[in-house]
Structure formats: structure tokens, C-alpha cells
C-alpha positions, 0 to 999 in steps of 0.5 A: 500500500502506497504513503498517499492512501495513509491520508485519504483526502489527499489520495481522493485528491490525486485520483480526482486530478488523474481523471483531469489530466487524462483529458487535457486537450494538451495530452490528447489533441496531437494524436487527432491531428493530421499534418497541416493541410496545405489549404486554407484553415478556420479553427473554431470552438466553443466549451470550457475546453475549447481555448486550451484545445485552440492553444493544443491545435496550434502547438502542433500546427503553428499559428492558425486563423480562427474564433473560439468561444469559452467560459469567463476565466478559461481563456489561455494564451494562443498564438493567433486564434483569438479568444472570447469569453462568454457566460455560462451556464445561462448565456449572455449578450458577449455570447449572443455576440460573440456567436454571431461573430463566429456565424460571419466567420465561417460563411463564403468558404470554398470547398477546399478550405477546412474548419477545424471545430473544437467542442467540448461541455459547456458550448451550449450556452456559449454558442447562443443564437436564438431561433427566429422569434426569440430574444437572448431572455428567452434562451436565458429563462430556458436555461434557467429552467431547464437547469433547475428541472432535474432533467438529464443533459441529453434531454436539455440539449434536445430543447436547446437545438431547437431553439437555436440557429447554431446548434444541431448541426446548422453551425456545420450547414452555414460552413458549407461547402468547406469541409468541417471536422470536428474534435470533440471532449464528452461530457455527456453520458454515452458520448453522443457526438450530436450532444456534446454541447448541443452538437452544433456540427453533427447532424441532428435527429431530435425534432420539435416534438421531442423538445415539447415532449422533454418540457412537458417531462420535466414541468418546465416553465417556458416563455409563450415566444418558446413554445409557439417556436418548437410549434412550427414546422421543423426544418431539416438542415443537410449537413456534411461533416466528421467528427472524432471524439478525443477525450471522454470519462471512460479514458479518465476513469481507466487512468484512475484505475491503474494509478488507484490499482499501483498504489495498492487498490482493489478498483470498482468501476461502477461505470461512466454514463451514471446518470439520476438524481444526485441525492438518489445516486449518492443513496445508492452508493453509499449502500453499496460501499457498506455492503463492500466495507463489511465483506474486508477483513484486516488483510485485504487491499482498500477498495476504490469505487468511481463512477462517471457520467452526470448527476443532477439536481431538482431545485427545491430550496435556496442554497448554493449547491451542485450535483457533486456537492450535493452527491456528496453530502446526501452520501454522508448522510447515508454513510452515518458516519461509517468510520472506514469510508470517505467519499469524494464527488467534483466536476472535471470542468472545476466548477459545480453548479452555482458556484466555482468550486469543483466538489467536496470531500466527506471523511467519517466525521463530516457529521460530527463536525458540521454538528459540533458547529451547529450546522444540521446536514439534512437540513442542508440538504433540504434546501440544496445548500451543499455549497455553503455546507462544505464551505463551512467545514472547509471540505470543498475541492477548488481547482479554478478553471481546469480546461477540460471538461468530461463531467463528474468524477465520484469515487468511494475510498473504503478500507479494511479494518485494523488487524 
């Protein structure tokens, strides 16, 4: 067994920064590209990794023209490919802006140029071009409520391409007759390129009804402007293009299993594409590592188990929370305090819903702790406060912006009893 697993924080720690560094676009871009091709190229983007892509793209190619679009505080230095900075998770007028520039920049091409795309988690809301008839507040209150829904990202993204000029494949259509290529980084569960990010260069097989079909699922309240556009006839969009997925959760939780298997684990992957109500999920898990907990004797190896994909959280109170923060309380409490597990669950993009910390950490005396402050975890929970929890009791993880994004990491850390 490995110095690190004697302080389990910190090997949590490491297991979650090995899943992050497996999808740097820096690591993983130059095996994707060809040798620059002699014609002209277009390098464009949109996602939380889509400026580290840029700079990764050039490394190898040199300085090449393009527009990538990126979250507030995931810029990072490029040669020439210039560099926006939008909102997300709900758009803003940058965006709006900045989408609109990128639209100009990718028509009048020839059949012999080639647009590089860059996608990544994230492009959603960074690429906003509201459909005929909608205004940036509608695209702003959709995303609001689809945010605080509960749905799944794959459902969200149905609703968001078909209120949009640019998403499901008709950036793509407006580069025509230019041969477009996409490199994309999953954050979605399955690595469905027509949704990473809304698949704003992958032809898309979701329709209006759909959309309506996912609204009404979910309860989710939408502008009138919203509904009379998902009641008009849809249009198909021809688009012609390919596209290579270059990170994903399932390379990142392979890293972790053999860097958690030489440091002395027994690893369980329980999968990458988990998706559910965060409090639900963590429910499930934390049963799981007890039954696990229970079948170690004092020799055995610690047993490590992660999953992959997206959690979710239906807004019920007021409190600064997020999937991850809230997975990891609702299994503190399920854990009760069990004195030889510790559980970790963040986001790989570093931010965790409402606020720009990446997750949390809950060791045997999480409880105790917040207790002895007079801080009632259930109640938090109650009110979607994880956030303000964790902050309390110093057990957030923050990273500050990673540029990458191939959705949450949870692991369980379970270890055997003394001899």
C-alpha cells in the first residue's frame, strides 16, 4: 500500500486530478491531428475546453486563423486564434455576440478550405443564437429552467437545438461547402457526438416534438415566444461533416484505475454514463460501499469505487449547491458516519453548479463536525445548500478553471479494518 492512501483526502485528491489530466486537450489533441493541410484553415470552438484545445491545435500546427468561444476565466494564451469569453451556464449578450461573430466567420468558404471545430461541455450556452422569434431572455429563462428541472443533459440539449440557429448541426450547414471536422471532449453520458454541447456540427435527429415532449417531462416553465417556436414546422438542415471524439470519462476513469490499482487498490468501476438524481445516486452508493466495507477483513487491499457520467439536481430550496456537492453530502448522510469510508464527488470542468468550486470531500466525521458547529446536514440538504455546507467545514475541492471538461468524477475510498 502506497504513503498517499495513509491520508485519504489527499489520495481522493490525486485520483480526482488523474481523471483531469487524462483529458487535457494538451495530452490528447496531437494524436487527432493530421499534418497541416496545405489549404486554407478556420479553427473554431466553443466549451470550457475549447481555448486550451485552440492553444493544443496550434502547438502542433503553428499559428492558425480562427474564433473560439469559452467560459469567463478559461481563456489561455494562443498564438493567433483569438479568444472570447462568454457566460455560462445561462448565456449572455458577449455570447449572443460573440456567436454571431463566429456565424460571419465561417460563411463564403470554398470547398477546399477546412474548419477545424473544437467542442467540448459547456458550448451550449456559449454558442447562443436564438431561433427566429426569440430574444437572448428567452434562451436565458430556458436555461434557467431547464437547469433547475432535474432533467438529464441529453434531454436539455434536445430543447436547446431547437431553439437555436447554431446548434444541431446548422453551425456545420452555414460552413458549407468547406469541409468541417470536428474534435470533440464528452461530457455527456454515452458520448453522443450530436450532444456534446448541443452538437452544433453533427447532424441532428431530435425534432420539435421531442423538445415539447422533454418540457412537458420535466414541468418546465417556458416563455409563450418558446413554445409557439418548437410549434412550427421543423426544418431539416443537410449537413456534411466528421467528427472524432478525443477525450471522454471512460479514458479518465481507466487512468484512475491503474494509478488507484499501483498504489495498492482493489478498483470498482461502477461505470461512466451514471446518470439520476444526485441525492438518489449518492443513496445508492453509499449502500453499496457498506455492503463492500463489511465483506474486508484486516488483510485485504482498500477498495476504490468511481463512477462517471452526470448527476443532477431538482431545485427545491435556496442554497448554493451542485450535483457533486450535493452527491456528496446526501452520501454522508447515508454513510452515518461509517468510520472506514470517505467519499469524494467534483466536476472535471472545476466548477459545480452555482458556484466555482469543483466538489467536496466527506471523511467519517463530516457529521460530527458540521454538528459540533451547529450546522444540521439534512437540513442542508433540504434546501440544496451543499455549497455553503462544505464551505463551512472547509471540505470543498477548488481547482479554478481546469480546461477540460468530461463531467463528474465520484469515487468511494473504503478500507479494511485494523488487524
Amino acid at each position: 500500500m502506497s504513503a498517499l492512501l495513509s491520508d485519504p483526502r489527499a489520495f481522493l485528491t490525486e485520483m480526482f486530478l488523474c481523471a483531469v489530466a487524462e483529458a487535457d486537450p494538451m495530452r490528447v489533441i496531437a494524436r487527432h491531428l493530421p499534418p497541416r493541410p496545405a489549404g486554407r484553415i478556420l479553427v473554431i470552438g466553443a466549451g470550457k475546453a475549447s481555448a486550451r484545445m485552440a492553444a493544443a491545435v496550434e502547438q502542433v500546427w503553428g499559428p492558425c486563423d480562427g474564433y473560439v468561444i469559452t467560459r469567463y476565466g478559461y481563456a489561455c494564451p494562443t498564438q493567433k486564434i483569438t479568444i472570447v469569453e462568454a457566460a455560462h451556464p445561462v448565456p449572455d449578450a458577449v455570447g449572443l455576440a460573440a456567436t454571431e461573430a463566429l456565424m460571419k466567420r465561417v460563411q463564403g468558404l470554398g470547398p477546399d478550405d477546412l474548419v477545424l471545430a473544437l467542442i467540448s461541455g459547456g458550448g451550449s450556452a456559449l454558442l447562443c443564437a436564438p431561433a427566429d422569434g426569440l430574444t437572448l431572455a428567452d434562451k436565458q429563462a430556458v436555461n434557467a429552467a431547464l437547469l433547475a428541472s432535474g432533467a438529464p443533459i441529453s434531454d436539455m440539449n434536445v430543447v436547446r437545438k431547437q431553439l437555436s440557429r447554431v446548434k444541431g448541426g446548422k453551425l456545420a450547414a452555414l460552413a458549407a461547402p468547406a469541409r468541417v471536422h470536428s474534435l470533440l471532449i464528452s461530457d455527456i453520458p454515452g458520448d453522443d457526438p450530436s450532444l456534446i454541447a448541443s452538437g452544433p456540427t453533427v447532424p441532428d435527429l431530435s425534432t420539435p416534438e421531442q423538445a415539447l415532449a422533454v418540457i412537458a417531462r420535466w414541468k418546465i416553465a417556458v416563455p409563450a415566444g418558446v413554445l409557439a417556436a418548437l410549434h412550427r414546422p421543423a426544418v431539416n438542415t443537410p449537413v456534411t461533416a466528421t467528427a472524432s471524439i478525443i477525450a471522454a470519462p471512460s479514458q479518465s476513469l481507466a487512468a484512475v484505475d491503474r494509478m488507484a490499482t499501483a498504489a495498492g487498490c482493489h478498483v470498482l468501476q461502477l461505470g461512466d454514463a451514471l446518470e439520476g438524481e444526485a441525492r438518489d445516486l449518492a443513496a445508492t452508493q453509499a449502500r453499496r460501499a457498506i455492503e463492500l466495507a463489511a465483506t474486508l477483513g484486516p488483510k485485504d487491499r482498500p477498495i476504490l469505487m468511481i463512477s462517471g457520467g452526470e448527476c443532477t439536481v431538482t431545485k427545491r430550496g435556496d442554497g448554493v449547491g451542485g450535483p457533486n456537492a450535493e452527491f456528496t453530502l446526501a452520501a454522508a448522510l447515508a454513510l452515518g458516519g461509517h468510520p472506514r469510508i470517505h467519499v469524494m464527488a467534483c466536476d472535471t470542468d472545476g466548477v459545480d453548479g452555482a458556484a466555482e468550486v469543483a466538489g467536496a470531500y466527506a471523511a467519517p466525521d463530516t457529521l460530527a463536525t458540521a454538528a459540533a458547529l451547529g450546522i444540521d446536514a439534512a437540513a442542508a440538504l433540504a434546501r440544496n445548500d451543499a455549497h455553503g455546507f462544505f464551505g463551512a467545514i472547509h471540505r470543498q475541492v477548488i481547482t479554478g478553471p481546469t480546461m477540460t471538461n468530461v463531467n463528474d468524477f465520484r469515487a468511494f475510498l473504503i478500507y479494511p479494518p485494523a488487524a
